[in-house]
N, C-alpha and C positions, 0 to 999 in steps of 0.2 A: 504764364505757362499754358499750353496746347491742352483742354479740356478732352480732347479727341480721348478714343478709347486706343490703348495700347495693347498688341498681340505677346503670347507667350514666344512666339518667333523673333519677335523685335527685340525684349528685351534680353533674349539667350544670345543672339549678336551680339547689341551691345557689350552687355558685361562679358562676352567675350574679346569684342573688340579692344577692351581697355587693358588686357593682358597684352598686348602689343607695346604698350609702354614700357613693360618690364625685358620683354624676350630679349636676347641676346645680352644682358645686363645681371639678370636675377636668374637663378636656374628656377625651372616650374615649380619644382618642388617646395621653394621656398616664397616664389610671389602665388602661388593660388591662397593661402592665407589672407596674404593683404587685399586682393581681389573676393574674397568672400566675406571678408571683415568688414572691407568697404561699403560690400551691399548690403549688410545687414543694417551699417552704421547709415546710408542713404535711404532703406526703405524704413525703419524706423523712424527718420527725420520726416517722411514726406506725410507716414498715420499722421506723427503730432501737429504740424502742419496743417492737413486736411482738416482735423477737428477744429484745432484752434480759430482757419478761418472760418468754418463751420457757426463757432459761436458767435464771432464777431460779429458775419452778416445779419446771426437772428437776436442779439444784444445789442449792436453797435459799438463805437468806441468808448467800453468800460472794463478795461485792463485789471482789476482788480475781481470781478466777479468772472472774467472770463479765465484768470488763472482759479479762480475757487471752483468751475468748472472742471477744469481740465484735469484737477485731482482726481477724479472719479476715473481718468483711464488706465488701462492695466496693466500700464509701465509709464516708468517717469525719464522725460529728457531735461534735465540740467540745460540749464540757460549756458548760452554758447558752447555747449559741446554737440549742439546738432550737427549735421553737413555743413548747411547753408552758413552759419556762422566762421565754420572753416574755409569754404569755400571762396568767402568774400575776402580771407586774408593771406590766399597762394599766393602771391603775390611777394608775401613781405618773406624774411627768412624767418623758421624755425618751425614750418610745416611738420614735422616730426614729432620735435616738442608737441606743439600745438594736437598732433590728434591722439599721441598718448595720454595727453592731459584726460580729453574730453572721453577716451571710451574710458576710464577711471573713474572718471566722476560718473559715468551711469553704469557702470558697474556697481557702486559703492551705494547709489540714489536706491537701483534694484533691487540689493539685497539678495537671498538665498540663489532669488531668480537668476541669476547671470555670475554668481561669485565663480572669484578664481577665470572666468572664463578667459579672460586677456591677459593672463597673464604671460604667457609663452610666443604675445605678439608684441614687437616694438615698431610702431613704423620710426622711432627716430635708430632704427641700428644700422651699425655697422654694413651689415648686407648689404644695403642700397648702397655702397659708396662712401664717398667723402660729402661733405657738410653741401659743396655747391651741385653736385649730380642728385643728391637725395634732396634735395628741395625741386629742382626740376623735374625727377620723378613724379613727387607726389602731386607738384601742382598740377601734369599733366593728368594725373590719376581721377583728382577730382574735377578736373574740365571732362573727363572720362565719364562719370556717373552724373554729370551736370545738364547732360546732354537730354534733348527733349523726349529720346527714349526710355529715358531710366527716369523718370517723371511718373513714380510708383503712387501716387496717391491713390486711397484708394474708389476717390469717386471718378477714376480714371480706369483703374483696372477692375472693378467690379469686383464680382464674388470668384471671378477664377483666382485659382490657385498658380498667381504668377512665380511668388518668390520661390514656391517649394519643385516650381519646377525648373526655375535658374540654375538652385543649386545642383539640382538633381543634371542639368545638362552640362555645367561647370564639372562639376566632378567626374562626370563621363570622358570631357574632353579630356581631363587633366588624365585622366586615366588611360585613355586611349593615347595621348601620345608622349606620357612618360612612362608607363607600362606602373605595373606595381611590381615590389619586393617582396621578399619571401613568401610566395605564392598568393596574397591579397589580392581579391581581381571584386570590383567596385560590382554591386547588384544590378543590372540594368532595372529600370521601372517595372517592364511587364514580368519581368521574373519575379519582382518584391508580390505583386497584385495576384500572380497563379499563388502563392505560396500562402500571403492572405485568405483567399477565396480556399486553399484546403482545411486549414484550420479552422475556419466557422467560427472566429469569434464570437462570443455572446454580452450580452447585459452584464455588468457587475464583474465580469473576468478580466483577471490581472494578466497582464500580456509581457514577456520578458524577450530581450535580445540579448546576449551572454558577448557578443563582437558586434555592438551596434553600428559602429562606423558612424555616419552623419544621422542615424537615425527613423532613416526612411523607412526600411522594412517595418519598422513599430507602429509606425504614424498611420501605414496603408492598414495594418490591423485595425490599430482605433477606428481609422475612417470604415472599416465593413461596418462599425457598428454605428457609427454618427449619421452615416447614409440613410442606413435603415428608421435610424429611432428617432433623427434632430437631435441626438443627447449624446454627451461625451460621460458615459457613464461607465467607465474601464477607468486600468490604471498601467502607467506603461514604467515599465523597470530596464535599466541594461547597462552596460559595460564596455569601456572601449579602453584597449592600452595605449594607443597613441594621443598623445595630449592635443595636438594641435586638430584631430580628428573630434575627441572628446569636446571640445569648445566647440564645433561646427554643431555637435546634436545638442546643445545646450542653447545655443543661437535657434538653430530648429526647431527646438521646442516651445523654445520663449515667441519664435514669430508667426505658431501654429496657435498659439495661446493654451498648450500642451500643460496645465499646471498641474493635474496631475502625476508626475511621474517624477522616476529615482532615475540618474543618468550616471554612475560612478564611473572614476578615472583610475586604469590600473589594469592588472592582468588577472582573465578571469580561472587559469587553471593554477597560475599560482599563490593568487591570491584572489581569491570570488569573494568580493564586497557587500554582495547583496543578502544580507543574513538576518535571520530571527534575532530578537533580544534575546535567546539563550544560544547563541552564538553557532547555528545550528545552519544550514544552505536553506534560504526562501523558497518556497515552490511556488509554482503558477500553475494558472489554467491552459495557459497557451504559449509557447517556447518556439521560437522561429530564428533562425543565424545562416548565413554564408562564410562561417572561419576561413582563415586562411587554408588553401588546399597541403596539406603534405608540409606544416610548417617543421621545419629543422630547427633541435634547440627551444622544444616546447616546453619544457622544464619536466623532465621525469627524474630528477634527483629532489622535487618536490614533491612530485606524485607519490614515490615511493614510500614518502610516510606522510601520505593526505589525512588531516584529519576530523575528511566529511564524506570519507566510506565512500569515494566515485569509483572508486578502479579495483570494487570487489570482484570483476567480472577477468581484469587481468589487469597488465600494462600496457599499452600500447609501443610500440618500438620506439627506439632512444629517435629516430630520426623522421618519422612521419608523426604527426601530429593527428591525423583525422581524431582516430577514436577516442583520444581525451577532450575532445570538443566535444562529439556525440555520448561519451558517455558522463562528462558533467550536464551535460544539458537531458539527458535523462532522468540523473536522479534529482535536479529539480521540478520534477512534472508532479502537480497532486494527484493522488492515490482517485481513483478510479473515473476523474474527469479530464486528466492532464492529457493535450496530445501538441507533437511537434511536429517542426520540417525543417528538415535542413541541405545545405547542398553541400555536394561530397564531389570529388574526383572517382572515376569510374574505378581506381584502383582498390577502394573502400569495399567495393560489392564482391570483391573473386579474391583479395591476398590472402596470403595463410598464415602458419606463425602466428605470433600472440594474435594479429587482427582477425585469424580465424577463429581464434577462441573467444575473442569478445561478441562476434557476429554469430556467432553457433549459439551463448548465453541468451543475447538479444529475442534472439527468436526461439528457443526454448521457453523463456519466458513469457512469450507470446506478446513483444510490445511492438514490433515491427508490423505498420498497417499497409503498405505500400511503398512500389521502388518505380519511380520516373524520370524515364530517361528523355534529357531535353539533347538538344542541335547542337553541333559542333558550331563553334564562333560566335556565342553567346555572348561572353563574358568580356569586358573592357580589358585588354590587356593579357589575354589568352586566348588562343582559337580551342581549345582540347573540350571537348563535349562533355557536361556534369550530368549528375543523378538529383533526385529530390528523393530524399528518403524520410515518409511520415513512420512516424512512430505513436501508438494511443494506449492511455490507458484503459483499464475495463473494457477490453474488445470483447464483440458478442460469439467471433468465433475463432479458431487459430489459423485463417487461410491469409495468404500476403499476394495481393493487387499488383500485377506487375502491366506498365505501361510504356509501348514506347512510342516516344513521341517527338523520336529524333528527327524524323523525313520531312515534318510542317513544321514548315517557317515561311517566312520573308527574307529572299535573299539578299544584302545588301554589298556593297565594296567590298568592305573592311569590317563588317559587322551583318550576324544575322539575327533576326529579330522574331519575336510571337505577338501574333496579332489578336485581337479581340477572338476569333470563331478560333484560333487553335487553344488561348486559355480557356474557352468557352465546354471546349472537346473533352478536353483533359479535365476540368472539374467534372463537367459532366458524366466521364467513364468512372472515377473516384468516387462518386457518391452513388453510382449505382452498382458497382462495386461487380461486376459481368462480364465475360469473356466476349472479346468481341476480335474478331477473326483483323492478323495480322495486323495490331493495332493493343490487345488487354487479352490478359489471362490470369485467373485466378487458380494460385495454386494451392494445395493443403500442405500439412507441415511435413506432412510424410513425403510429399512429392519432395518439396526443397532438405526433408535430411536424404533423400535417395540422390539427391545431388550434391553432399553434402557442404549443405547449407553456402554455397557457392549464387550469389545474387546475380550475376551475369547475367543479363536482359535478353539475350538470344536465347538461353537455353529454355527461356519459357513462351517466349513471345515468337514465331515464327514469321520472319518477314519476306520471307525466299520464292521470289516470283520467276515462277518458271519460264522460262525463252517460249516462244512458239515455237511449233514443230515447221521443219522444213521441206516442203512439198516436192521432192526430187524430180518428180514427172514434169511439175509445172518450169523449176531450173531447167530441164531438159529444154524443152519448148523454146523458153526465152533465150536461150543461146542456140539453138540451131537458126531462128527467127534473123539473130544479131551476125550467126555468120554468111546466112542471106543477103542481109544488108550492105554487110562489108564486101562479097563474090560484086556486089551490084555499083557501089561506088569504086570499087580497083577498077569494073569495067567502064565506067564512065570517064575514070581518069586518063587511063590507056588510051581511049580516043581522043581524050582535051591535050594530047603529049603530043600522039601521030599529028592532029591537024596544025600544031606548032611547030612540026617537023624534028621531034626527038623521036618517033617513033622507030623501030628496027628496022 
């Protein structure tokens, strides 16, 4: 195989391209799993791979001390359940069989680290077809990852962060052109890293995603600190209710080598897994999510008798969900260090009704640090403009940051993006915390109850650029000018008419 070094561009093709094997066959919804299981099942084969040859070259041919080696890495592949072992046998029938066997047996070899995680995938089902279409499938699948592009070793790919950004560009496409359900719309990258960069993670803090999804928002956390220090000295906790989602941040975390962290499977307002041994809600240092916008059917016939005291503030309406995402993920913040961020639909900052009464609480209490208004067409799978709403505990004063930051972007097709100098901007105006004309403004609590308690971003932030004034003398001019011009060509015409002989 091609020792060349391989682009993060190359390999986002790629395993994109291999989804072509499925389209019109599999609905997306149901082959990005097998396209994501795959990569994880191919870049894992190529680590163990790399080393092995690794020892060989510096041992030679002695099988026996180069597997007493290979114990020492930190995770185990099972003899023939790699790719390659699969890959040599597409060919014959039972491709299905064959690679549920293998992610089993390294499920099983792995232990805590990957339990349960395949469980909710079969590549021999049904879905694919009948016994001779699903063997075709698969084989083309793995001539798919076989390919010299997806050649992921890592003395090929170096230290960039290839895998985490496949997934990271899989999951966008899949997002962008199957849309999401009940208002789920995928974090783009730059959105995870502004939201990172507000919380300031530190040393030793516990970092929690309460709607982790694949897990990224956590990981960019951890990384503010790994950047800084070389140490992964945090711990990362979070929650996802879709299972096939939940197995993605468990793969994620296992190919980040994330072993630190709690990933539970399940719903976090109806049932929040992340709890004390006296059976009490975990808190953190640092709380960051993108919930579903406006989820309908959030479960408030469970709220209504919680019994971990979130919704003292109110209920949230039977049919919008925002405020029992922000107000569970509130009361797990610890008492005087805890601060969060989360993105909201615009409707979250101005409704009234129970969500005025939770919003009027919120900032009574003085936990609301900042409302950030980001671009319309952010989000994979929605064009509608969101907020970032920090929340902190122990504030030094009661005043709340309002920024908007709707205008800077990158415009794109179908998507608009934030670039390095607009995250740059926007943490920059947050940590200095300063009114900065048509752009930040800080208001006091009196200003926001004299509005009351109404977060709409115009009313504090003034973005209204006046027209020029219109010089009526100099209009003058220029039309008497223009109808000189025109007395001057009819007369020119008149003659070019006569010497043709239309003339009168």
């Amino acid at each position: 195989m091609s020792a060349a070094r391989v682009s993060q561009d190359q390999i986002n093709k790629a395993a994109w391209g291999a989804c072509d094997t499925f389209r019109g066959v599999v609905d997306p919804s149901i082959y990005k799993d097998y396209v994501l299981t795959m990569l994880f099942l191919k870049y894992i084969s190529d680590v163990w791979q790399d080393h092995y040859d690794g020892f060989q070259q510096q041992y030679g041919d002695e099988p026996e001390l180069i597997a007493e080696m290979m114990k020492s890495e930190a995770f185990v592949l099972p003899e023939d359940a790699g790719f390659y072992a699969l890959y040599e046998k597409r060919h014959q029938p039972g491709n299905g069989e064959r690679i549920d066997v293998a992610l089993t047996a390294i499920e099983e070899a792995n232990g805590a680290k990957l339990r349960d995680v395949f469980q909710d995938i079969s590549f021999n089902s049904n879905k694919l077809g009948d016994e001779q279409q699903k063997n075709d499938i698969l084989r083309h699948v793995l001539e798919d990852f076989a390919k010299d592009e997806m050649n992921l070793r890592p003395s090929r790919v170096g230290n960039l962060d290839v895998i985490g950004g496949a997934y990271e560009y899989l999951i966008s496409r899949f997002a962008a052109t199957a849309g999401k359900k009940a208002g789920e719309f995928y974090t783009p990258a730059e959105v995870s890293e502004l939201m990172a960069e507000l919380v300031t993670p530190q040393e030793g803090d516990e970092i929690c995603d309460p709607t982790c999804g694949s897990g990224s928002l956590l990981m960019k956390c951890g990384r503010q600190i790994s950047s800084r220090t070389g140490k992964k000295t945090y711990a990362l906790f979070g929650q996802e209710a879709i299972g096939s989602t939940w197995a993605l941040a468990k793969m994620n975390m296992f190919l980040h080598g994330e072993t630190n962290h709690q990933i539970e499977w399940g719903d976090t307002i109806r049932n929040p897994k992340l709890r004390t041994r006296e059976d009490a809600l975990r808190k953190f240092d640092v709380v960051v999510a993108n919930p579903p916008f406006s989820l309908d059917k959030w479960g408030i016939e469970q709220a209504e008798k919680d019994a971990f005291g979130r919704f003292s503030r109110g209920l949230p309406p039977k049919t919008k969900g925002d405020y029992a995402f922000i107000s569970h993920m509130v009361e797990t913040l610890k008492d005087n260090t805890g601060r969060m961020a989360v993105v909201v639909p615009h409707g979250v900052l101005f409704r009234g009704s129970s969500e005025g009464k939770i919003r009027k609480a919120l900032i009574e209490e003085n936990l609301l640090d900042a409302v950030i208004g980001l671009p319309e067409k952010l989000f994979f799978g929605t064009g509608i403009p969101a907020a970032i709403l920090v929340f902190k505990k122990g504030k030094g004063d009661n005043s709340v940051l309002f920024i908007d930051a709707s205008r800077e972007y990158v415009e794109g097709t179908n998507q608009n993006q934030l670039n390095e100098s607009h995250i740059a901007r926007i943490v920059k105006t947050y940590t200095a915390r300063q009114t900065a004309e048509k752009y930040a403004y800080v208001a006091g609590l009196d200003e926001v109850k004299d509005n009351d308690f109404n977060l709409n971003i115009p009313r504090y932030v003034d973005t209204f650029e006046e027209e020029e004034e219109i010089d009526l003398m100099a209009v003058r001019a220029e039309r008497e000018q223009l109808k000189a011009e025109m007395s001057e060509l009819e007369a020119k015409m008149d003659a070019y008419l006569k010497e043709l002989g239309y003339g009168a």
